[in-house]
C-alpha beads as a LAMMPS data file, in Angstrom:
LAMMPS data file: protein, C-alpha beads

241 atoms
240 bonds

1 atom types
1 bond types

-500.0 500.0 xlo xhi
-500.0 500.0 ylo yhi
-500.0 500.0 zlo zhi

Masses

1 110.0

Atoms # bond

1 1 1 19.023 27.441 3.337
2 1 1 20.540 24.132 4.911
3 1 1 16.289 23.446 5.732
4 1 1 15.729 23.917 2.463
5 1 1 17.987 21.686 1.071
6 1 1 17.197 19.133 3.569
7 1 1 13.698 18.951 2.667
8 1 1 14.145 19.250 -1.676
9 1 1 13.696 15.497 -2.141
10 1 1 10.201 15.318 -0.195
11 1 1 9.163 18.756 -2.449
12 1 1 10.486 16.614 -5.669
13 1 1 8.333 13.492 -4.879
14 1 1 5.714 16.031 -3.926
15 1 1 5.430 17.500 -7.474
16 1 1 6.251 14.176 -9.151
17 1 1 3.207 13.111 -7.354
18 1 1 1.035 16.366 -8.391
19 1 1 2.311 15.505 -11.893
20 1 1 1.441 12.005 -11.780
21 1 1 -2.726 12.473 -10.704
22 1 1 -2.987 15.532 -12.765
23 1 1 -1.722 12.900 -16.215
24 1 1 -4.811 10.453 -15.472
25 1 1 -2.860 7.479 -15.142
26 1 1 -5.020 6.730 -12.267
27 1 1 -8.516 6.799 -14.904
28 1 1 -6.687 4.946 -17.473
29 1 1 -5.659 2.189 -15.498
30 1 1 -8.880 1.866 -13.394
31 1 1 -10.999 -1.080 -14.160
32 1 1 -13.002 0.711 -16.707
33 1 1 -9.615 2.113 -18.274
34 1 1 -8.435 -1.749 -18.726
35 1 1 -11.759 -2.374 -20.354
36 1 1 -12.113 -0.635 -23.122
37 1 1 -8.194 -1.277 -23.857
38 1 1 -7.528 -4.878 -22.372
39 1 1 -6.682 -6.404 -25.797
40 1 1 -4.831 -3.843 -26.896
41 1 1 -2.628 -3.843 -23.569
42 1 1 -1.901 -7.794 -23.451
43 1 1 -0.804 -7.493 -27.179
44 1 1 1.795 -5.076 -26.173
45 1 1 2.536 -6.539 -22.898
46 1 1 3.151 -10.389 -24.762
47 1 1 5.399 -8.649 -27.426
48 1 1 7.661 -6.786 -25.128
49 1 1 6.775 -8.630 -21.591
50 1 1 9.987 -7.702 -19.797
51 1 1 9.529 -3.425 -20.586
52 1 1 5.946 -4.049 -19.673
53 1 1 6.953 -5.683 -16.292
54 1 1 9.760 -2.488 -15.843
55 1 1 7.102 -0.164 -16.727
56 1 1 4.675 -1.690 -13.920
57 1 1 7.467 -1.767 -11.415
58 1 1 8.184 1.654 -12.212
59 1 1 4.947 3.025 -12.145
60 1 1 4.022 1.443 -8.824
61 1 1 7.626 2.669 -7.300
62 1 1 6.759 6.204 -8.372
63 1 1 2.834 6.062 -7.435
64 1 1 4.008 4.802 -3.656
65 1 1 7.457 7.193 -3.523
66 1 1 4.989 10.131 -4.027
67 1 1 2.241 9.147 -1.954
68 1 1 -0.624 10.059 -4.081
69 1 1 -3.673 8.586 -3.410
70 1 1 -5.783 5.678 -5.162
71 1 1 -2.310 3.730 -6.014
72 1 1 -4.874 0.341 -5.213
73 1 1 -6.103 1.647 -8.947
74 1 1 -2.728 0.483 -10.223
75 1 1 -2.535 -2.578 -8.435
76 1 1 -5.342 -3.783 -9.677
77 1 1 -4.392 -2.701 -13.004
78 1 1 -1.076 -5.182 -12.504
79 1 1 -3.536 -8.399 -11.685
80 1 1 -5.668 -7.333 -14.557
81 1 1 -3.033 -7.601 -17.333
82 1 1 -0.025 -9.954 -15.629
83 1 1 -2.851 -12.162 -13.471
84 1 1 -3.029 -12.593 -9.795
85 1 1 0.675 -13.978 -8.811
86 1 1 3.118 -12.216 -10.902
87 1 1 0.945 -9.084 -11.234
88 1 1 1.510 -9.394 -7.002
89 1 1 5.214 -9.786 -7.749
90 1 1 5.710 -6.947 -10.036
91 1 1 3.701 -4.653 -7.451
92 1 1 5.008 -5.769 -4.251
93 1 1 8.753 -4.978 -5.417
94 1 1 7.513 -1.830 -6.763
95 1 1 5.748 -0.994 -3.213
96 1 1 8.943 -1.948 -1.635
97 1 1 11.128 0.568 -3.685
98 1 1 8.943 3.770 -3.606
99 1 1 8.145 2.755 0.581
100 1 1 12.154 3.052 0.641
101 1 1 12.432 6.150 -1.522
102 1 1 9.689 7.939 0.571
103 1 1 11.304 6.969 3.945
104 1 1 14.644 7.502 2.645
105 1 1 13.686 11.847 1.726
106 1 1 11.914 11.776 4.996
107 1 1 14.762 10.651 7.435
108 1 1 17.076 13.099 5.270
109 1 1 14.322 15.788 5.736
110 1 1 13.890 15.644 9.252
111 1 1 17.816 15.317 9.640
112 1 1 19.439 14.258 12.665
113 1 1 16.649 16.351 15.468
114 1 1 13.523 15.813 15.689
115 1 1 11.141 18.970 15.289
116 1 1 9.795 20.028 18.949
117 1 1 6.313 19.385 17.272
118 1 1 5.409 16.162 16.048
119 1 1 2.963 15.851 13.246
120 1 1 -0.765 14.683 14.229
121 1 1 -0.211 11.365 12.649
122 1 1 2.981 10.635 14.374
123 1 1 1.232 11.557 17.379
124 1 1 -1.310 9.097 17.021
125 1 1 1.313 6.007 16.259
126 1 1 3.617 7.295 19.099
127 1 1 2.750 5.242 21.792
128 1 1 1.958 2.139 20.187
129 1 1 5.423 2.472 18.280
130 1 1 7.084 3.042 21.220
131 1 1 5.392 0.243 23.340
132 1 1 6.199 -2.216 20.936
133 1 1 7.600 -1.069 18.044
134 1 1 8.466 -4.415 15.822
135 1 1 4.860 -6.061 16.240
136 1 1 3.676 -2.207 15.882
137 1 1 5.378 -1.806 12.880
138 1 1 4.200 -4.875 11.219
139 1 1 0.586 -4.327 11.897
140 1 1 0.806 -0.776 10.577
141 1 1 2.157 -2.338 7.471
142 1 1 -0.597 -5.003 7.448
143 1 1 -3.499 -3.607 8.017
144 1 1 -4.811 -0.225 6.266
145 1 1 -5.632 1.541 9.177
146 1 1 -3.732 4.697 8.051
147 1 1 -2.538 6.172 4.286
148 1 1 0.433 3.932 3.607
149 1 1 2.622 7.113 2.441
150 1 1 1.284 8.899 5.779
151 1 1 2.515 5.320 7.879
152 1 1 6.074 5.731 6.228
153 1 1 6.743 9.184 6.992
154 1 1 5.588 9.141 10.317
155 1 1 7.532 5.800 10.901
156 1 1 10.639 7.734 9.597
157 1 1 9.698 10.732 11.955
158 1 1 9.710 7.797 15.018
159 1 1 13.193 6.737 13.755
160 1 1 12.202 3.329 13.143
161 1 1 15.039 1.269 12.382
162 1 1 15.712 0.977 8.150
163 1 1 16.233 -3.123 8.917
164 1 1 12.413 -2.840 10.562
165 1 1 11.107 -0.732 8.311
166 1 1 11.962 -2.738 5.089
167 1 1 11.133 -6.527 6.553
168 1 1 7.506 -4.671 7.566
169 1 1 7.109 -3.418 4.869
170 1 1 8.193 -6.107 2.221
171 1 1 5.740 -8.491 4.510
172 1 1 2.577 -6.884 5.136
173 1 1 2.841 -4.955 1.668
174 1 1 2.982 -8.305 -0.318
175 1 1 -0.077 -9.747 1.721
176 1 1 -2.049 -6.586 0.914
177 1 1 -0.437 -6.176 -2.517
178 1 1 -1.504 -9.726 -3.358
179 1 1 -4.867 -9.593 -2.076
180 1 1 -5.525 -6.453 -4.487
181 1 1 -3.926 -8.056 -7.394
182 1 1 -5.737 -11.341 -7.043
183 1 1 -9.008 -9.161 -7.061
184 1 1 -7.263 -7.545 -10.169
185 1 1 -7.677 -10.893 -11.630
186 1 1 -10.742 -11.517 -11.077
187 1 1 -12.091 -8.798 -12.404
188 1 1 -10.067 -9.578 -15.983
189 1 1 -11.421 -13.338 -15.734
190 1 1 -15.516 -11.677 -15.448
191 1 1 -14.855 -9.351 -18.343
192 1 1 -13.327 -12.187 -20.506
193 1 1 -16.036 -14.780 -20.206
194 1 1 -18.878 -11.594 -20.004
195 1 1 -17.705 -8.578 -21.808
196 1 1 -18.405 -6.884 -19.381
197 1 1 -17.651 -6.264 -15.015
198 1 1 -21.202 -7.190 -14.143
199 1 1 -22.921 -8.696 -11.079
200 1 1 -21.400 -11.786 -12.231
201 1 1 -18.329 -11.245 -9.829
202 1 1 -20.633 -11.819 -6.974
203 1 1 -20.626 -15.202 -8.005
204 1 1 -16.801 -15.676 -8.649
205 1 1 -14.424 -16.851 -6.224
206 1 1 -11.474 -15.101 -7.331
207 1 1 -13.132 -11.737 -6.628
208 1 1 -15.060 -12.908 -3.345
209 1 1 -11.878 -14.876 -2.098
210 1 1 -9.826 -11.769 -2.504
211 1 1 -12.899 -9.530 -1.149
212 1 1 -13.231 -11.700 2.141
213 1 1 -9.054 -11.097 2.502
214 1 1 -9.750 -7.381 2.534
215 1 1 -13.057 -7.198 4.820
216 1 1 -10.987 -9.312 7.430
217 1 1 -7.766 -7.012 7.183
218 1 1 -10.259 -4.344 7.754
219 1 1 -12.151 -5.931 10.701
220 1 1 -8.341 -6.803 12.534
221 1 1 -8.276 -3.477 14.454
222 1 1 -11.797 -3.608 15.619
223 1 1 -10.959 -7.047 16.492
224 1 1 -7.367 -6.131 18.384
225 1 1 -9.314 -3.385 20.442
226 1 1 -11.790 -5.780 21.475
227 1 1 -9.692 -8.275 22.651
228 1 1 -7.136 -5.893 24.378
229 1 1 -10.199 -3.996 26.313
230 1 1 -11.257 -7.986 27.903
231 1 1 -7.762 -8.556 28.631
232 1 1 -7.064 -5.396 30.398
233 1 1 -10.961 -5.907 32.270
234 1 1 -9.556 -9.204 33.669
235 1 1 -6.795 -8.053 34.432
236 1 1 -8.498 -5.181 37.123
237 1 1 -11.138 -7.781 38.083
238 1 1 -9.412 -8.987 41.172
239 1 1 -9.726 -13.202 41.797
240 1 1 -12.850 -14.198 43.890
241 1 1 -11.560 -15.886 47.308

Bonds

1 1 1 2
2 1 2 3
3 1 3 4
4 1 4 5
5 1 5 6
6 1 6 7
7 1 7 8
8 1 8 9
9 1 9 10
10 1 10 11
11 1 11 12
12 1 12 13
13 1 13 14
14 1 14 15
15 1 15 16
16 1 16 17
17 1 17 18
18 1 18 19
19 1 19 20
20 1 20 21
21 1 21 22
22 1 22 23
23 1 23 24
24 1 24 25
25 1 25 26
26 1 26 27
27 1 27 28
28 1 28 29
29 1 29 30
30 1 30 31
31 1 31 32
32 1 32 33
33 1 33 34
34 1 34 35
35 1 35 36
36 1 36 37
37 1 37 38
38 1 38 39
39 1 39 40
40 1 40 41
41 1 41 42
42 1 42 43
43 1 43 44
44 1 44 45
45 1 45 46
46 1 46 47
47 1 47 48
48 1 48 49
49 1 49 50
50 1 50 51
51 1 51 52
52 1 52 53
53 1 53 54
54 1 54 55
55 1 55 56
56 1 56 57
57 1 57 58
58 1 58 59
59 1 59 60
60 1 60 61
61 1 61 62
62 1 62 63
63 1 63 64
64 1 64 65
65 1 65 66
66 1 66 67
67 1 67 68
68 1 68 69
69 1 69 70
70 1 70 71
71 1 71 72
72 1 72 73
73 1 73 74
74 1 74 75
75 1 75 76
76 1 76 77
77 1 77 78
78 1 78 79
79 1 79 80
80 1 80 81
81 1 81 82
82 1 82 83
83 1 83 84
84 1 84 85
85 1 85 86
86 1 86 87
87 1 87 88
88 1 88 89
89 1 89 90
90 1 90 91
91 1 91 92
92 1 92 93
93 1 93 94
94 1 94 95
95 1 95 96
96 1 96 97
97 1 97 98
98 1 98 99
99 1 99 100
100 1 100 101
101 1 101 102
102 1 102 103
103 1 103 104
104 1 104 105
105 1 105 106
106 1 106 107
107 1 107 108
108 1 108 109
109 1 109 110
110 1 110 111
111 1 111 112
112 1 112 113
113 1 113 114
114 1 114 115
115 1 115 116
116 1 116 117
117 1 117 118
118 1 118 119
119 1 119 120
120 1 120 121
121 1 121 122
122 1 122 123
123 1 123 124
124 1 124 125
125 1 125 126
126 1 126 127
127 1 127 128
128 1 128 129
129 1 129 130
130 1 130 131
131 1 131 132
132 1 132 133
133 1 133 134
134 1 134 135
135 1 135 136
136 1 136 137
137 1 137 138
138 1 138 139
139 1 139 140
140 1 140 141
141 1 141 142
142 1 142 143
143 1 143 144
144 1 144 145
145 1 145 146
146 1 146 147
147 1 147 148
148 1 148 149
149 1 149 150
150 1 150 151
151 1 151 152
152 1 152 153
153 1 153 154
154 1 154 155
155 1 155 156
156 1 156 157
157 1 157 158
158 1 158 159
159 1 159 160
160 1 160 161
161 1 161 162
162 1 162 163
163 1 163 164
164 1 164 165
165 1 165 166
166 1 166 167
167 1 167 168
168 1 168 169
169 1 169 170
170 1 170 171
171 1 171 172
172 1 172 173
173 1 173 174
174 1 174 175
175 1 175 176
176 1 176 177
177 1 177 178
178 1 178 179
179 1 179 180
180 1 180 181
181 1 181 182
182 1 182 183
183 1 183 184
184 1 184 185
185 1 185 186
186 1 186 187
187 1 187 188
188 1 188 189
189 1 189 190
190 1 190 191
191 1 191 192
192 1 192 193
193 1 193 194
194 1 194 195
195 1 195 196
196 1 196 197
197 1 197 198
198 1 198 199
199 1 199 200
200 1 200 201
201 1 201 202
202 1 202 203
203 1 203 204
204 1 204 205
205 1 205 206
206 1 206 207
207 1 207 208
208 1 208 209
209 1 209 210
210 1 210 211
211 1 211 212
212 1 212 213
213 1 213 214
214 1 214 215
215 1 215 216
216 1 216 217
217 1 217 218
218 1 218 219
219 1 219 220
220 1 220 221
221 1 221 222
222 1 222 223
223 1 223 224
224 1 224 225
225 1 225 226
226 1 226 227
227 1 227 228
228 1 228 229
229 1 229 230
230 1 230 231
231 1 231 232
232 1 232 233
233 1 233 234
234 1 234 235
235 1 235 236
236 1 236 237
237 1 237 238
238 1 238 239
239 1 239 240
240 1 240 241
């Protein structure tokens, strides 16, 4: 019973999240979603600008808290309609509250032991969290190498101090959050002047800019490996006499 109780707010989030991707917000708010109601949307979000920022914030907070996937939808969604910097705002502060709210139900689910068996994930992050677990921590948060819902459970699993966890993830989540949301933008400024999301993004440096950002975040672990397996080669290579 005491298990049970321990691990009610991760089953809560759980169906919150079931409930959430089983509404559509995810289609409405895609790119097409925004489309077909973009005017519509700005007209309500310059009457009532501060419940449409809450409403964001919210929606973001309960998208991350939950862990359900394709949350980048949203983000882009906030560039879209609020542009590229306060659209980043609105969504880093919401990433910030449902990271806490996730980690938060974890720590209280796993309680003050650690299960003999740690899940795969946690596994996987173990010994690089252990190693060095601030600049681990940050480049988890940084760089998408694993689900950011998976990343905060497992990080709560490894104990990672709340301090740690927060500054990680309020720094590495704006960078990605603002990369999205810029791309958000640019994707609003190609339908205004075409109608339309056509191959004229290609062409427009507010979606390529924010495209690069991505591709390079994606490329840093390929890049990290490399230049950890030359290190560690010079290293063994003993110095010629």
């Amino acid at each position: 019973m005491k298990r049970l109780r321990s691990l009610l707010p991760l089953l809560l989030l759980f169906l919150v999240g079931v409930g959430l991707f089983a509404s559509g917000v995810l289609d409405r708010f895609g790119p097409s979603g925004i489309a077909a109601e973009q005017h519509l949307l700005l007209e309500q979000i310059a009457t009532y600008p501060l419940l449409a920022a809450l409403i964001h914030v919210g929606i973001i907070t309960a998208a991350i808290a939950t862990g359900i996937p394709g949350t980048v939808v949203l983000i882009l969604a906030g560039g879209m309609l609020f542009g590229g910097l306060l659209g980043a705002v609105l969504s880093s502060i919401g990433v910030v509250i449902g990271a806490s709210v996730l980690y938060a139900a974890s720590r209280f689910a796993f309680g003050g032991e650690q299960p003999a068996r740690a899940p795969a994930l946690v596994e996987r992050l173990r010994l690089g969290y252990h190693a060095h677990p601030q600049s681990y921590t940050f480049f988890l948060r940084l760089v998408p190498v694993f689900p950011f819902g998976g990343v905060t459970v497992a990080l709560a699993w490894l104990r990672c101090p709340p301090w740690l966890f927060l500054l990680a993830t309020a720094v590495g989540g704006s960078v990605t959050t603002t990369i999205e949301s810029l791309l958000g933008a640019g994707l609003a400024d190609n339908l205004a002047r075409n109608g339309t999301i056509d191959s004229h993004l290609l062409a427009d440096p507010w979606f390529v800019g924010p495209m690069f950002g991505m591709a390079l975040l994606a490329l840093l672990p390929i890049l990290l490996n490399r230049w950890r397996s030359r290190r560690a080669a010079r290293l063994r290579t003993p110095p010629s006499s």
